[in-house]
ROROLO-793248 format. One record per residue (C-alpha): residue in three letters; chain; x, y, z. Coordinates in pm, 1 decimal. Layout:
(r ALA; A; (X; Y; Z))
...
//
This chain:
(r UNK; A; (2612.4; 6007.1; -167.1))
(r UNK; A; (2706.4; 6213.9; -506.4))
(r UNK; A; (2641.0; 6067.1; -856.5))
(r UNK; A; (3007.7; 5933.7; -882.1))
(r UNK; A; (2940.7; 5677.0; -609.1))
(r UNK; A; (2584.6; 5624.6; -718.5))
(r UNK; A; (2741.7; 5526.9; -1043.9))
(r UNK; A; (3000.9; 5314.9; -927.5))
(r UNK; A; (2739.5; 5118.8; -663.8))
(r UNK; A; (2554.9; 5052.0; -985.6))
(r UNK; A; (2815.7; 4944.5; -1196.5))
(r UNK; A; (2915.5; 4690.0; -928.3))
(r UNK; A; (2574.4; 4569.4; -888.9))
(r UNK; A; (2559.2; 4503.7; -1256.7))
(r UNK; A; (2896.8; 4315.0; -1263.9))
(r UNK; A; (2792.5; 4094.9; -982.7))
(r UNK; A; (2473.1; 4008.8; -1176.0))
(r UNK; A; (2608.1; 3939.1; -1480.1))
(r UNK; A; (2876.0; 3666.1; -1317.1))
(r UNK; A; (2562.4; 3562.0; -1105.2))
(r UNK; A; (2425.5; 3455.1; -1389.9))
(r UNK; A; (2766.1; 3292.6; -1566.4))
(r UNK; A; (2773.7; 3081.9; -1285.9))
(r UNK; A; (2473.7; 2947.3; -1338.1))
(r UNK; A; (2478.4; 2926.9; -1689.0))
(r UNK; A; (2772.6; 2723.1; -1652.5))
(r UNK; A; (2646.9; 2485.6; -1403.3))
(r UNK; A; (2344.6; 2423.8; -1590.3))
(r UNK; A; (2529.5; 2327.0; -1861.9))
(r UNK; A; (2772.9; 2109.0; -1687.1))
(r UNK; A; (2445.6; 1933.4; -1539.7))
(r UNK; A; (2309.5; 1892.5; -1888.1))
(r UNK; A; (2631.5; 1766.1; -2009.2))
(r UNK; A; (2647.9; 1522.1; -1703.0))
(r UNK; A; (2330.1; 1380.1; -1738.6))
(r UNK; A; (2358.1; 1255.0; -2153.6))
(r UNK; A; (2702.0; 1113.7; -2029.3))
(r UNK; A; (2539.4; 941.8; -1804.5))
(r UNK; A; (2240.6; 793.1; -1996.7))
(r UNK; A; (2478.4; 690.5; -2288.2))
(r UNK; A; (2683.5; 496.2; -2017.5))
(r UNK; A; (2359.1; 375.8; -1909.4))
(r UNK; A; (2252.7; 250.1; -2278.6))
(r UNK; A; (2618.8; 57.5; -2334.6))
(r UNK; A; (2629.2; -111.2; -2011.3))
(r UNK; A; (2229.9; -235.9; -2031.9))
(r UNK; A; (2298.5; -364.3; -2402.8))
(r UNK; A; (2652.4; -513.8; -2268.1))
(r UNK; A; (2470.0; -775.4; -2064.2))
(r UNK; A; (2140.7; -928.2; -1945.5))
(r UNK; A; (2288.5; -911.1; -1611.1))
(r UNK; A; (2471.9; -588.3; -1613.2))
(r UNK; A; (2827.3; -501.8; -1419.2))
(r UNK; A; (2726.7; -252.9; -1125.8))
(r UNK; A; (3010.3; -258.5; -992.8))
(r UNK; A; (3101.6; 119.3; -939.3))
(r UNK; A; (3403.9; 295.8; -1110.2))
(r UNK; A; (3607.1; 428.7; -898.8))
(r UNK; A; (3661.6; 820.4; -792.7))
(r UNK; A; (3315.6; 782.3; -1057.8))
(r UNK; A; (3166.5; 1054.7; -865.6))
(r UNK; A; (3212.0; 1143.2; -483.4))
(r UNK; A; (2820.0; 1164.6; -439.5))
(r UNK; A; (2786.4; 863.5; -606.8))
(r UNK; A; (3082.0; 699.2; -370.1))
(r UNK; A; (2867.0; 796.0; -100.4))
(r UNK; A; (2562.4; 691.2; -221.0))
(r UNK; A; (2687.4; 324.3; -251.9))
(r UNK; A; (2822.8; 315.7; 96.9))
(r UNK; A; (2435.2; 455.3; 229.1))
(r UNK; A; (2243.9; 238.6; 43.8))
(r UNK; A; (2471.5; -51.6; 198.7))
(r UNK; A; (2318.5; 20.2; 497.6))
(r UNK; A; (1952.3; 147.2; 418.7))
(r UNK; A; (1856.9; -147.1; 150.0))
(r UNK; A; (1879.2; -429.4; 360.6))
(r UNK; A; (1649.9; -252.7; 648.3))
(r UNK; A; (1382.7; -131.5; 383.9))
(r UNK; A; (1406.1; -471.3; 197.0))
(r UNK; A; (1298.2; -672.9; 578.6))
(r UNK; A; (1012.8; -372.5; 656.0))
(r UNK; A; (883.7; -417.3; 290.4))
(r UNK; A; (849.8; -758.3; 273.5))
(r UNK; A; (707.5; -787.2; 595.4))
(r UNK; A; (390.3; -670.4; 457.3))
(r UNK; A; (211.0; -972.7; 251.3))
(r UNK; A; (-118.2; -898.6; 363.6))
(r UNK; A; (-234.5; -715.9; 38.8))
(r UNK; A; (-7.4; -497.6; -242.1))
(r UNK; A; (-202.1; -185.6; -78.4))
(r UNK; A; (23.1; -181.4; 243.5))
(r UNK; A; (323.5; -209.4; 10.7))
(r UNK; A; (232.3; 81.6; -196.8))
(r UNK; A; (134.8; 263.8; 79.7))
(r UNK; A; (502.3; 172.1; 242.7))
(r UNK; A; (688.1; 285.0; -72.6))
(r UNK; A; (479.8; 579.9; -121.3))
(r UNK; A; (542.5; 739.0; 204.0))
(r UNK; A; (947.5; 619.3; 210.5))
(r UNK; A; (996.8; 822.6; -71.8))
(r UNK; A; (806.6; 1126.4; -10.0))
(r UNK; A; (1001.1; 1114.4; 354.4))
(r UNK; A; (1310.8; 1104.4; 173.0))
(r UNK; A; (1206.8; 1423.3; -76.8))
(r UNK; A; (1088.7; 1579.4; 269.8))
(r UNK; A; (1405.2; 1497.6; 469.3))
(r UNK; A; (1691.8; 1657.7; 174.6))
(r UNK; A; (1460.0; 1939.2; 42.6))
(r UNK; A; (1547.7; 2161.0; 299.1))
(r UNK; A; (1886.1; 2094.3; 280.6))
(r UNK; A; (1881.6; 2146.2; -103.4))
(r UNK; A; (1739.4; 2475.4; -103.3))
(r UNK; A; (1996.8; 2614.4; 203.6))
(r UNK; A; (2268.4; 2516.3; -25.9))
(r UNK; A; (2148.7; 2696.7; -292.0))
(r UNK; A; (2052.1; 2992.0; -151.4))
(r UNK; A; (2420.6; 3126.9; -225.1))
(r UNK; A; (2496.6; 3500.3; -163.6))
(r UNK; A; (2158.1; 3635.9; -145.3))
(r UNK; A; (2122.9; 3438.6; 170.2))
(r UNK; A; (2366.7; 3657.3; 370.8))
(r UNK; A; (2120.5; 3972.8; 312.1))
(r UNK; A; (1783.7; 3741.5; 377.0))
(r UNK; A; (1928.6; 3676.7; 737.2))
(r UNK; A; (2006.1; 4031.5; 779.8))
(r UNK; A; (1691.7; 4137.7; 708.8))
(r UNK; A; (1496.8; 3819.8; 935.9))
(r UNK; A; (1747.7; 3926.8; 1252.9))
(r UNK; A; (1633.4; 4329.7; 1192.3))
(r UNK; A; (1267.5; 4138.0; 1184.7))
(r UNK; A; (1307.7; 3957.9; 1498.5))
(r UNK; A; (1463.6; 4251.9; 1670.1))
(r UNK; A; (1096.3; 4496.1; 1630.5))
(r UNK; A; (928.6; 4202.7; 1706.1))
(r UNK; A; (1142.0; 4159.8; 2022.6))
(r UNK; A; (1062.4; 4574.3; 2057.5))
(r UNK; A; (669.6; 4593.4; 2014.9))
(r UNK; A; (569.9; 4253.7; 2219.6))
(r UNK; A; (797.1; 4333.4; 2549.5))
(r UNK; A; (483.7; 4553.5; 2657.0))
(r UNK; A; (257.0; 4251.1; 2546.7))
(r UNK; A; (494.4; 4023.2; 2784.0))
(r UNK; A; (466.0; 4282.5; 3071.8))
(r UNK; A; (71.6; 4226.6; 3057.1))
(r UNK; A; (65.9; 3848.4; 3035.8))
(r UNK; A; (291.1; 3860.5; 3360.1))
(r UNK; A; (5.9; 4027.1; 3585.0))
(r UNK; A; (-265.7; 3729.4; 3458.6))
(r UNK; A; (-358.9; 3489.2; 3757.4))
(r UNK; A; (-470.7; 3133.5; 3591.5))
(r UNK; A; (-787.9; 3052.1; 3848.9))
(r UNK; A; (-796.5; 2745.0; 3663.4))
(r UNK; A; (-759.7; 2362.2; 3830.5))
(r UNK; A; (-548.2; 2102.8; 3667.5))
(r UNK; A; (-804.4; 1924.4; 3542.0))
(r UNK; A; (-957.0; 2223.9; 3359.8))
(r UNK; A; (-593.9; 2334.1; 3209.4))
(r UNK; A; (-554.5; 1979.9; 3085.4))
(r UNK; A; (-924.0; 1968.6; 2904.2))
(r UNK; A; (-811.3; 2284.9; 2691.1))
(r UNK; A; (-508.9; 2187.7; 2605.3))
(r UNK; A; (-493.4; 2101.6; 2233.4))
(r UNK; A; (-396.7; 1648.4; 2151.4))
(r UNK; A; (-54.4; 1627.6; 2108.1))
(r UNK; A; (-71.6; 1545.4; 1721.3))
(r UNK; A; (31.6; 1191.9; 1625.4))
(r UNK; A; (373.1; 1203.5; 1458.4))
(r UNK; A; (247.0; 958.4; 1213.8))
(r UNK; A; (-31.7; 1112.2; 1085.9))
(r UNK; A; (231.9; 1442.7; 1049.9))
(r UNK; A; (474.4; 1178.5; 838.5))
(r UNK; A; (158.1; 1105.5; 597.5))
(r UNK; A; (-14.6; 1429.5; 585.7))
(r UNK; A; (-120.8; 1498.0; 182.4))
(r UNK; A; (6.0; 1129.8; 119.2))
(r UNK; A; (-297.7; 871.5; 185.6))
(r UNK; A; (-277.6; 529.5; 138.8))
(r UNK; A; (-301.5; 206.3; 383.4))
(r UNK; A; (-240.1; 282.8; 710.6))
(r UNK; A; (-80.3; -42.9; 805.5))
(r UNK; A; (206.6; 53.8; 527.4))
(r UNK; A; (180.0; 416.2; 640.8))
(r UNK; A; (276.4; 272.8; 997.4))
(r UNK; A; (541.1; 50.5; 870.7))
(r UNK; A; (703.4; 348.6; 657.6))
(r UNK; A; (735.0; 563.9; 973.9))
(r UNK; A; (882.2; 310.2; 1163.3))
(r UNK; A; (1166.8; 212.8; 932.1))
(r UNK; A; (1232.6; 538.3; 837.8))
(r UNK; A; (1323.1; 627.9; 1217.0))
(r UNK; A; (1596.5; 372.1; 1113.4))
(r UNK; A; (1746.7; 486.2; 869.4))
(r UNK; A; (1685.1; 840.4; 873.3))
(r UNK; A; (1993.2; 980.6; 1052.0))
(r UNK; A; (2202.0; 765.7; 803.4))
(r UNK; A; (2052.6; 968.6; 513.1))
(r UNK; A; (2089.2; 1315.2; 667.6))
(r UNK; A; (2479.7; 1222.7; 763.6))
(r UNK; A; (2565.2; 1103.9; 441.8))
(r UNK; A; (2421.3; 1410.7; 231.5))
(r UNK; A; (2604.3; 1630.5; 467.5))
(r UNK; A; (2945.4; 1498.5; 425.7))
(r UNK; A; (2932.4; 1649.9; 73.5))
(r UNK; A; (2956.5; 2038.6; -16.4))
(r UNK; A; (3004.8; 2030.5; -394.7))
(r UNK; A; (2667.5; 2082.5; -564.3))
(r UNK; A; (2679.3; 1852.0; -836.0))
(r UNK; A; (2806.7; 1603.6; -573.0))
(r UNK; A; (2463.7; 1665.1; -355.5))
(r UNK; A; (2286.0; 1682.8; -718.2))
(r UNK; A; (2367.3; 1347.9; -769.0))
(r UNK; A; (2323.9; 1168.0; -449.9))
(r UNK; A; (1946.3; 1305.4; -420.2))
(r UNK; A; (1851.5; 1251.2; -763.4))
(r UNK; A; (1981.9; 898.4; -767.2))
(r UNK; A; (1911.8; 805.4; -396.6))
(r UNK; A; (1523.1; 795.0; -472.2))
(r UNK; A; (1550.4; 655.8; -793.0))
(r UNK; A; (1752.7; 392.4; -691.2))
(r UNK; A; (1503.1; 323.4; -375.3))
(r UNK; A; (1237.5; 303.2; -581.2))
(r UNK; A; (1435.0; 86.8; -798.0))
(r UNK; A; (1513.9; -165.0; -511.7))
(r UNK; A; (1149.3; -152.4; -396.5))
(r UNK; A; (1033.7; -315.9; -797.4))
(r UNK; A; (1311.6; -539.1; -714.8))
(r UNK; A; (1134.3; -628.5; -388.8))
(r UNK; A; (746.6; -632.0; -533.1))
(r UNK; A; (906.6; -872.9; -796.7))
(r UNK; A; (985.5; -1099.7; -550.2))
(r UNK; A; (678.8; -1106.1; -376.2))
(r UNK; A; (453.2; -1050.3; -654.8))
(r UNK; A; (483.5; -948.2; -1029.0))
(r UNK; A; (138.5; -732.3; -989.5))
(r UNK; A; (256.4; -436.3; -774.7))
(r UNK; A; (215.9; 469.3; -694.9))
(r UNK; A; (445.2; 766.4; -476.6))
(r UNK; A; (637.6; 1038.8; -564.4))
(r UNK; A; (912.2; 1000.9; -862.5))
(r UNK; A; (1177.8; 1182.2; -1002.8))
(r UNK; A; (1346.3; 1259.3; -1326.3))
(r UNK; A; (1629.1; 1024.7; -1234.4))
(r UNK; A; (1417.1; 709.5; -1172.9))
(r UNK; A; (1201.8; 795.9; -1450.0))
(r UNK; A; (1487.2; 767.2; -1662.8))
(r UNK; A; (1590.1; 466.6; -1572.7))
(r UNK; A; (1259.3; 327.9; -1613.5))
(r UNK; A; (1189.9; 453.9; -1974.7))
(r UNK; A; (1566.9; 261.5; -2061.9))
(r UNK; A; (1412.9; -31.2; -1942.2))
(r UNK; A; (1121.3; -15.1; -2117.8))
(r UNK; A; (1248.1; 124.9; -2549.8))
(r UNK; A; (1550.3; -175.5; -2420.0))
(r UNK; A; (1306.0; -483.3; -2251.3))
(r UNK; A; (1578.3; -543.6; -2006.4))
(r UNK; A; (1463.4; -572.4; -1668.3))
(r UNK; A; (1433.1; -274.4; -1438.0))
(r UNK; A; (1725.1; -202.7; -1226.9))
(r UNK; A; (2046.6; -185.6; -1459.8))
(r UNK; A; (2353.0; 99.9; -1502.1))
(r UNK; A; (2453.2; 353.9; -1330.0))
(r UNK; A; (2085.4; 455.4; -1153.0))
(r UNK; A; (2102.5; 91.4; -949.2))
(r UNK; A; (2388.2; 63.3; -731.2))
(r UNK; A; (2523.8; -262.3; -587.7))
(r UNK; A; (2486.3; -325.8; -250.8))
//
């Protein structure tokens, strides 16, 4: 390669940096821009009315429109699980704790493929050159384990074999809590899992899958204050900047929790 090509290879590294980092200049901006909209729509429609209109506006936001039409579904299933539990406020906090650190759990990884943009393309490159001297070095290794006679009976294999792990203690791991709610969580979830993972895929714009996970836990955490007022004024998990939010409006306004654009009508 002569110093002409070098030169160029640079200069077209540089150029793809620099609108690299346009891009995300500009989104970051958009996002900032976004969210004060948003609040300030928040603030009019909370001091409009006691009981504030919900009711979405149209073509508002596609991730939005598709957050409605989940939650349809996935409020009325979390509202019968929650309630169910009236033996103490523990199992309910447990519940609500692990529901929303399942639903950070379940989108995460589809957040961060998303974003991994351009750069992705040479990651894979380099994990498929990986697997391929991996493949190289343990065919000898494979060769080996082929010639090994297992003198062992059945009931010996089975004694060694490592417990199967139980899923649920998997679905709480690092989260604590009752175990009666913990229990209850994993259960609905099963429910209404595939609903959440089918409705975050149907969108492909960013801010559109911004949107629907920022405002899908806030507003289930919402519904569950809703749900805990019902049961019991007197009622901790994993939050996000969204739900805060909403929570600090309700606060500086003394409106009940639950209003504008954060709480969607089901």
């Amino acid at each position: 390669m002569n110093q002409e090509e070098k030169t160029l290879r640079h200069n077209i590294r540089h150029l793809i940096r620099h609108v690299k980092q346009k891009k995300i200049e500009e989104e970051n901006n958009f996002r900032s821009l976004l969210s004060k909209l948003m609040e300030q729509e928040l603030k009019q429609m909370i001091s409009e009315s006691e009981v504030p209109d919900v009711d979405p506006a149209p073509n508002k936001s596609t991730g939005i429109n598709v957050l409605e039409e989940l939650l349809k579904k996935i409020i009325p299933v979390l509202e019968t699980d929650y309630k169910s539990l009236t033996t103490s406020s523990e199992q309910r906090e447990s519940f609500r704790a692990h529901v929303s650190n399942a639903i950070i759990q379940t989108l995460t990884p589809a957040k961060v493929n998303n974003q991994a943009g351009e750069d992705g393309a040479d990651d894979l490159q380099e994990i498929e050159l990986d697997i391929e001297e991996d493949v190289e070095v343990n065919v000898d290794d494979n060769i080996e384990s082929d010639k090994f006679i297992d003198i062992r009976t059945d009931a010996e294999r089975a004694a060694e074999e490592p417990e199967e792990e139980d899923p649920k203690d998997s679905f709480g791991a690092d989260i604590g809590g009752d175990e009666t709610g913990r229990n209850m969580a994993y259960q609905c979830f099963k429910k209404i899992e595939n609903n959440i993972i089918d409705s975050y895929e149907l969108l492909a714009n960013p801010e559109d899958q911004e949107l629907f996970f920022d405002y899908l836990l806030a507003n289930v955490k919402m519904y569950f204050d809703k749900f805990e007022k019902e049961l019991d004024p007197n009622a901790t998990e994993p939050s996000n900047q969204a739900y805060d939010q909403a929570k600090q409006q309700d606060t500086t306004t003394n409106e009940p929790t639950g209003g504008g654009d954060f709480d969607l009508e089901i």
